[in-house]
C-alpha positions as CSV (number, residue, x, y, z in Angstrom):
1,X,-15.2,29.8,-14.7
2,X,-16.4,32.6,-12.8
3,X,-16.9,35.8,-13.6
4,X,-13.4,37.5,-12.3
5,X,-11.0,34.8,-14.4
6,X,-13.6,33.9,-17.1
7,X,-12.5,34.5,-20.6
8,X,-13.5,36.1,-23.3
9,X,-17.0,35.1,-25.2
10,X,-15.4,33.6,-28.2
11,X,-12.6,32.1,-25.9
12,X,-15.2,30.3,-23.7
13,X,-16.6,29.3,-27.0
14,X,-13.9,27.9,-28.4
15,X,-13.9,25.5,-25.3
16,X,-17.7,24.8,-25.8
17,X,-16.9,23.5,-29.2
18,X,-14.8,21.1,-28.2
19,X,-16.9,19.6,-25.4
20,X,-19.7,19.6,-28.1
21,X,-17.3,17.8,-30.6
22,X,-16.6,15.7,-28.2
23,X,-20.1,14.6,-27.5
24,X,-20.9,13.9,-31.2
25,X,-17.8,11.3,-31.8
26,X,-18.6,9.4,-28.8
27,X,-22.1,9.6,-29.5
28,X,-22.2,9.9,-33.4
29,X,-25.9,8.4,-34.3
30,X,-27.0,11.9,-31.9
31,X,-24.4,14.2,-33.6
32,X,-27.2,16.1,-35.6
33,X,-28.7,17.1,-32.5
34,X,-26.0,18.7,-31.1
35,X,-26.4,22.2,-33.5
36,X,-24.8,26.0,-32.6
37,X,-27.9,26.2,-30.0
38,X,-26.2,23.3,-27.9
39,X,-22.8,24.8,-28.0
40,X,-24.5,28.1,-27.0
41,X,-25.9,26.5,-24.3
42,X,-22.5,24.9,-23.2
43,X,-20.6,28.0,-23.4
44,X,-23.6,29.5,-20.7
45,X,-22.7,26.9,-18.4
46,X,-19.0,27.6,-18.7
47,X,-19.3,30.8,-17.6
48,X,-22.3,30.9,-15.4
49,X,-22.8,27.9,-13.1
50,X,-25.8,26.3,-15.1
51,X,-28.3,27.5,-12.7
52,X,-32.1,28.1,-14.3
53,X,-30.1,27.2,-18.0
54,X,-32.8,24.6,-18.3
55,X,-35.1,26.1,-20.3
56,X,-32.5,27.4,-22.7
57,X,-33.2,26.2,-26.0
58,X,-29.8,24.3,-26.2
59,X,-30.6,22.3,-23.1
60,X,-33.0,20.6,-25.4
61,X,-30.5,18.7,-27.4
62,X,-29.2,17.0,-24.5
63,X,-33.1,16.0,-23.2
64,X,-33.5,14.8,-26.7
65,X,-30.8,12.5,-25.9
66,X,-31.9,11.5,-23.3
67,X,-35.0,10.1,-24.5
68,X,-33.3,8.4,-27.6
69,X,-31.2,6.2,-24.9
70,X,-34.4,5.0,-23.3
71,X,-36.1,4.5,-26.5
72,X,-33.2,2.5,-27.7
73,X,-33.3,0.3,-24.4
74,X,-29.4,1.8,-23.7
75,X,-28.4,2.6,-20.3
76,X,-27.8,6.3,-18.8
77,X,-24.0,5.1,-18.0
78,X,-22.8,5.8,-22.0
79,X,-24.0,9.4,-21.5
80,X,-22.4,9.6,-18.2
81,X,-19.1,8.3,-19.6
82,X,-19.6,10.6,-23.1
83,X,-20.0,13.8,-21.4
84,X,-17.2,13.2,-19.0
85,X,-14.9,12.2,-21.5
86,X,-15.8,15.0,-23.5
87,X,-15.1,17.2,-20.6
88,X,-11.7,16.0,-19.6
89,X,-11.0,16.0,-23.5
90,X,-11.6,20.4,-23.3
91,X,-8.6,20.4,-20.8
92,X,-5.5,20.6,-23.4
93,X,-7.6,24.2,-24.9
94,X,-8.2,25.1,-21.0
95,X,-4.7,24.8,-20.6
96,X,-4.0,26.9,-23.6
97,X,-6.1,29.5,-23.0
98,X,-4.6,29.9,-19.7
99,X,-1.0,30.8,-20.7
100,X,-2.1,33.4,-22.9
101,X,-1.1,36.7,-21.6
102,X,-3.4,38.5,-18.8
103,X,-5.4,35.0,-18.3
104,X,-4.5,34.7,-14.6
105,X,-3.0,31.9,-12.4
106,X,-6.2,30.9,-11.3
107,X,-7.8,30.3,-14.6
108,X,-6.5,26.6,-15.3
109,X,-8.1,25.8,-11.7
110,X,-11.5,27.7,-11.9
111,X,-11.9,26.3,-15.6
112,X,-11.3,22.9,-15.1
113,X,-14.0,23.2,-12.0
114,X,-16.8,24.8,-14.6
115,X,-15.9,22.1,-17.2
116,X,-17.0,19.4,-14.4
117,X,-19.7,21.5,-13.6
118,X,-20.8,21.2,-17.1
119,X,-20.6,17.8,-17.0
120,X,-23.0,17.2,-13.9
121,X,-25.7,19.7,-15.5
122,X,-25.7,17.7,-18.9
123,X,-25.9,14.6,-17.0
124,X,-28.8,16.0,-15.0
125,X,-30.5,17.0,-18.0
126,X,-30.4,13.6,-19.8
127,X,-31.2,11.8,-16.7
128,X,-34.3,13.6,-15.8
129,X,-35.5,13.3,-19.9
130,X,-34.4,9.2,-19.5
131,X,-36.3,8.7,-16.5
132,X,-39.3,10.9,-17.5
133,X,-39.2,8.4,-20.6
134,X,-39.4,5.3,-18.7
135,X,-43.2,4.1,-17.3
136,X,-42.5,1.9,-14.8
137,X,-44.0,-1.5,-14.4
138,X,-46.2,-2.3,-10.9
139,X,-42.8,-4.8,-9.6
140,X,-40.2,-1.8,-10.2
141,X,-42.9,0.7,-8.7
142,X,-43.1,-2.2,-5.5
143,X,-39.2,-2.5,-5.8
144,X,-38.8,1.4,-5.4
145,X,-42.0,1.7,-2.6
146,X,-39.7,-1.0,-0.7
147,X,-36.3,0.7,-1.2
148,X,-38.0,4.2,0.0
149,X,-40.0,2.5,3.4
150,X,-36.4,0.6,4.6
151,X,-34.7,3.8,4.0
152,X,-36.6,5.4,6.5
153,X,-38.4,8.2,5.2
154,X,-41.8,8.8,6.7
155,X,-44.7,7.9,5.6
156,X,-45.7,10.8,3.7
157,X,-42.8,10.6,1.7
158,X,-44.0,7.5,0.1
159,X,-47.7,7.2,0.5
160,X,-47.9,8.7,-3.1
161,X,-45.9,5.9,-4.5
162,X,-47.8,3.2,-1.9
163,X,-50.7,3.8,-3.9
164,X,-49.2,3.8,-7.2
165,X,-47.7,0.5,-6.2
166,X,-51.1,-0.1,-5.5
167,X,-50.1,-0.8,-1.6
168,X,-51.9,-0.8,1.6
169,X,-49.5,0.1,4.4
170,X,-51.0,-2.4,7.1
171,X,-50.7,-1.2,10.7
172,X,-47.9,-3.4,11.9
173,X,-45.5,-5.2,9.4
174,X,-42.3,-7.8,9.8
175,X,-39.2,-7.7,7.8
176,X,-37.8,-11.7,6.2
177,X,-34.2,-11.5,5.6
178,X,-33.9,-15.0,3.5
179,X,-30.7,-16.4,2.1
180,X,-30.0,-15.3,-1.9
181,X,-31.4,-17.2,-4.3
182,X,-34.9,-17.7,-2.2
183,X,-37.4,-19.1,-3.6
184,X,-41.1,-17.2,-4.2
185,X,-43.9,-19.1,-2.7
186,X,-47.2,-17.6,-3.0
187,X,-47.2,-13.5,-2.3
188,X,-50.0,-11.3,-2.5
189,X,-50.7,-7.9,-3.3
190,X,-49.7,-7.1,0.8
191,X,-46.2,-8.0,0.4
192,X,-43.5,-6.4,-1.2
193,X,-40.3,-8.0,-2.2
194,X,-36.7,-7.7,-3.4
195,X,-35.4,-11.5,-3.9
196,X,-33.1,-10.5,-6.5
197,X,-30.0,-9.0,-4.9
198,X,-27.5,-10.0,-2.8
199,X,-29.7,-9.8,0.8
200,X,-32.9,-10.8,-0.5
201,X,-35.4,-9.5,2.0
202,X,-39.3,-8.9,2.0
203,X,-41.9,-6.8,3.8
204,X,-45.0,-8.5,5.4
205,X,-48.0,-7.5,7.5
206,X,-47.3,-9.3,11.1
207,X,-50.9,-10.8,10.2
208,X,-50.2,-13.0,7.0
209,X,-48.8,-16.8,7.7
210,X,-45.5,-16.5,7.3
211,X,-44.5,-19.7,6.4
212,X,-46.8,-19.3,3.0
213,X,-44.3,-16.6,1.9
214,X,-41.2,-18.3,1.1
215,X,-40.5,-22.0,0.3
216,X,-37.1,-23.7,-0.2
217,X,-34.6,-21.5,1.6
218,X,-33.7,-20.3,5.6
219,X,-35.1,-17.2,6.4
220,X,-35.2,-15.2,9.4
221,X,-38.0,-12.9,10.8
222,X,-37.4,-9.7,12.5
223,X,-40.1,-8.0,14.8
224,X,-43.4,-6.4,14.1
225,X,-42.9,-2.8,14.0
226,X,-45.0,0.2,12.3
227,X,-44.6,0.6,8.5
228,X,-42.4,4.0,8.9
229,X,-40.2,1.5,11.6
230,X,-39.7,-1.7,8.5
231,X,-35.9,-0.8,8.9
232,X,-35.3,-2.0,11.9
233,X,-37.2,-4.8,11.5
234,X,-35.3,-6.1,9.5
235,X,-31.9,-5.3,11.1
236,X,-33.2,-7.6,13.5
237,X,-34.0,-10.3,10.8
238,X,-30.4,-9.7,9.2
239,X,-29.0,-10.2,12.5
240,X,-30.6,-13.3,13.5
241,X,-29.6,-15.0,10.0
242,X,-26.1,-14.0,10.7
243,X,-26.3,-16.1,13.9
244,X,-27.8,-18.7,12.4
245,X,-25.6,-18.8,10.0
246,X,-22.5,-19.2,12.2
247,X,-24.5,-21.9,14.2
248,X,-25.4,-19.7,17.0
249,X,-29.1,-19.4,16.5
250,X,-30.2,-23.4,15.4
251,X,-31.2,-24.1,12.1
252,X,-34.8,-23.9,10.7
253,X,-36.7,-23.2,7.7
254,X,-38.1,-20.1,9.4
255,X,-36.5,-18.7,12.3
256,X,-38.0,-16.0,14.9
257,X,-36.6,-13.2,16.3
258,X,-38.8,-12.9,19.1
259,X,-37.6,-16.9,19.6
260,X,-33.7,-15.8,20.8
261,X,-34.2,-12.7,22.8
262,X,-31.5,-13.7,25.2
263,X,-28.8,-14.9,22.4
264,X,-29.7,-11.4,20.8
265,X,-29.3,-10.0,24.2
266,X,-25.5,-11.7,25.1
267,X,-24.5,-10.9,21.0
268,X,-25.7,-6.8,20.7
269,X,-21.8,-6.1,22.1
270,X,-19.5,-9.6,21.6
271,X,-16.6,-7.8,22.9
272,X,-18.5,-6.7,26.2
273,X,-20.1,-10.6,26.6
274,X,-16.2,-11.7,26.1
275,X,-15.0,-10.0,28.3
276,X,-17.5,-10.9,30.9
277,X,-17.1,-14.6,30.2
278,X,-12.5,-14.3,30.0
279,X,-13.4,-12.7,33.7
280,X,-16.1,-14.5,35.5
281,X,-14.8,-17.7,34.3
282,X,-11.0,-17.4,34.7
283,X,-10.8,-19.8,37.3
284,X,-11.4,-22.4,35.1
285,X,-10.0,-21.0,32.2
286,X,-6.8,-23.2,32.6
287,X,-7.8,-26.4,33.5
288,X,-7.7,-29.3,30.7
289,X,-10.0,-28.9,28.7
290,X,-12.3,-32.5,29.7
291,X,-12.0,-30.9,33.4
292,X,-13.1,-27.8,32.2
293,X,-15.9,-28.7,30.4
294,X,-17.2,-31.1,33.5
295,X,-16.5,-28.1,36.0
296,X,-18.6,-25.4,33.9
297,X,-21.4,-28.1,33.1
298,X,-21.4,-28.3,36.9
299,X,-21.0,-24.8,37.8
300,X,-24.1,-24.2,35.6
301,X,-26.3,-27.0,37.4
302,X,-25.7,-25.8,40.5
303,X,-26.5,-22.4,40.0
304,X,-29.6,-23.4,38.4
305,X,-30.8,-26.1,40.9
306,X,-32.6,-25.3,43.8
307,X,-31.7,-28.2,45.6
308,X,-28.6,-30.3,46.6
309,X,-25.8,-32.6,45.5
310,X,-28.8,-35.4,44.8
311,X,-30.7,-33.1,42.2
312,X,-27.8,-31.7,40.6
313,X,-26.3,-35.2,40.1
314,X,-29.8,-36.2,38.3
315,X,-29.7,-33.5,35.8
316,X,-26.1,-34.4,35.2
317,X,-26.9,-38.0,34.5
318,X,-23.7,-38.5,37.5
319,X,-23.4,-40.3,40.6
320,X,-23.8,-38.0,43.6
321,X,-20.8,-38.3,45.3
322,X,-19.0,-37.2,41.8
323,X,-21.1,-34.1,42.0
324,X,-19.9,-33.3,45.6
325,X,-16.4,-34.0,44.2
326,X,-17.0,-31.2,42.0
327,X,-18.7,-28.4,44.1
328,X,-16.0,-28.8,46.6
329,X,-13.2,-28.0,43.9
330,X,-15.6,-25.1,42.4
331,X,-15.5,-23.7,46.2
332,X,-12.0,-23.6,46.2
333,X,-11.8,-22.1,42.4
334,X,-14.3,-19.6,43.0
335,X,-14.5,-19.2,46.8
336,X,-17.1,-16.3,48.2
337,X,-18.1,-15.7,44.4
338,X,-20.4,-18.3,44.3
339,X,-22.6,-17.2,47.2
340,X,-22.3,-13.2,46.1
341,X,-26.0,-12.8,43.6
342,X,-24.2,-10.6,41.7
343,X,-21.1,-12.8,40.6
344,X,-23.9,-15.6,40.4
345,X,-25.6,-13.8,38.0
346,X,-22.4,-12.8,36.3
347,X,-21.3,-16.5,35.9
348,X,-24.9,-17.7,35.3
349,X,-24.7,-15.2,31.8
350,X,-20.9,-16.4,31.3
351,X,-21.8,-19.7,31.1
352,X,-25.1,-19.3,28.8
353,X,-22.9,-17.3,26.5
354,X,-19.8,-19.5,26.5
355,X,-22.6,-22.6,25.6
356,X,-24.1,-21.0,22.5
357,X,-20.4,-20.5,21.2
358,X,-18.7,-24.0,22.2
359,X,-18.3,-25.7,19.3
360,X,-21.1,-28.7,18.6
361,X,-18.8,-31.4,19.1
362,X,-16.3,-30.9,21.7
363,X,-15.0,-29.0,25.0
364,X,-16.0,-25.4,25.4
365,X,-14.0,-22.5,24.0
366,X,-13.5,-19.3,24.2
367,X,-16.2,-16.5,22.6
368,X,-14.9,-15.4,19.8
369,X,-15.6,-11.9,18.9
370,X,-16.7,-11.8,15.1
């Protein structure tokens, strides 16, 4: 409500009362608490915004609460939920109030505004008396210090909680992204961890064996990047589980980032590599698919040999004549292409990408954008 459509004292406190009677029948075991002072204090945030009401003596009842919550191991969400509640239940006396004579149109709309105003500052108040309750334990301090470094805040934003967590920051560290339900192996005080939600991931310095950290699960290491950069560390670790995961990246108990540069490379854009391998290979793209398949495996053999029919027929396992076969019907598909670097290089990519995407047991297919 502000000041050019707010109502009169006792009108503003009529609506106060109600948000306070509110608050004691969905939170009776406090309702002693919430005295003539608390409705006061209500009242001042109807009409005034709420700003530097904190040290109001009725700003202590809902602190009070607060406290009581955390002492009674109950979660800030039932205060959330009361004082909402008791703020949408002041609407039917708004609305009253507003068709009394010389209330104004705008009333109804600034009122209902200042009640959820009201709400947020109670909230605030019993949040910050909750919180200022709770002592955490060394894992939740190690939790939060993790939560703060990924979320890319500098370093001295959370130096202060670093050495409450009692943490090191190591010059260089690498991000794990492990499948959930990983299992802990044997961390010390240099790693933090998070291996209870739904992308378990850990923080380690790029000088500690990793494959002490973890036991029983796939994981995926990103690369070794400052402290301050953790974040995209382990972007790169998420990523590479991802491929892995849809049989891209091979399988492993620990797999390496810094092992798939190139698959990383052809995967940053999937629609860019696709179309790259729908054009450099359209040639072929018709053929049956057992043609196909022998074409590209030669295609990719001679663009990679630097000798003739004889050498690419030996890393095809083939008779040499069969090879000759081939090259002469890649000549016609391709023509000039294959002597031009840059469509050689174009195909050479085509092909590695089309590989890592065939599926394991049969002809090539198609790249498939995710």
């Amino acid at each position: 409500m502000t000041a050019s459509h707010a109502p009169a004292r006792s009108a503003t406190l009529a609506i106060a009362r109600v948000v306070v009677d509110g608050i004691r029948h969905s939170l009776p075991e406090h309702a002693p608490l919430f005295d003539a002072r608390a409705t006061e204090f209500v009242a001042s945030v109807l009409e005034r915004d709420g700003v530097n009401l904190g040290i109001a003596a009725g700003a202590d009842a809902f602190r009070q609460v607060g406290v009581a919550e955390y002492a009674a191991g109950k979660e800030l969400d039932r205060l959330s939920r009361a004082y909402h509640s008791a703020g949408r239940g002041a609407l039917p006396a708004l609305a009253s109030l507003s068709r009394q004579p010389g209330a104004g149109a705008a009333l109804m709309d600034t009122g209902v505004e200042a009640l959820l105003r009201c709400s947020d500052v109670l909230i605030r108040l019993s949040t910050a008396a909750y919180r200022a309750a709770h002592t955490p334990s060394v894992a939740e301090l190690r939790r939060d210090l993790l939560k703060e470094i990924l979320s890319g805040r500098p370093p001295a934003k959370w130096a202060g909680l670093a050495a409450e967590a009692g943490w090191v920051p190591p010059a260089r560290v690498v991000a794990i992204a492990a499948e959930p339900g990983a299992v802990r192996a044997s961390f010390g005080p240099e790693v933090l961890a998070d291996l209870a939600g739904e992308y378990p991931h850990l923080l380690v310095p790029d000088d500690v064996e990793i494959g002490g950290v973890l036991a029983g699960t796939r994981a995926a290491v990103g690369p070794a990047v400052a402290p301050a950069d953790a974040a995209v560390s382990l972007r790169w670790a998420r990523r590479t589980l991802e491929l892995v995961r849809r049989e891209v990246i091979e399988d492993g108990p620990l797999v390496r980032w810094s092992d798939h540069l190139t698959t990383h490379w052809l995967f940053a854009d999937e629609v860019l590599t696709t179309a790259l391998v729908t054009r450099s290979l359209a040639p072929i793209a018709d053929l049956p698919a057992n043609e196909r398949t022998k074409l590209a495996e030669t295609l990719d053999a001679m663009l990679s040999a630097r000798g003739g029919a004889p050498e690419i027929a030996n890393n095809l396992g083939v008779h040499p004549q069969t090879v000759r076969n081939r090259m002469r019907r890649l000549r016609v598909l391709f023509g000039a292409r294959l002597d031009d670097p840059q469509s050689r290089l174009d195909l050479r990519i085509a092909l590695r990408a089309e590989l890592l995407t065939a599926e394991p047991a049969g002809p090539a297919a198609p790249m498939k954008v995710a």
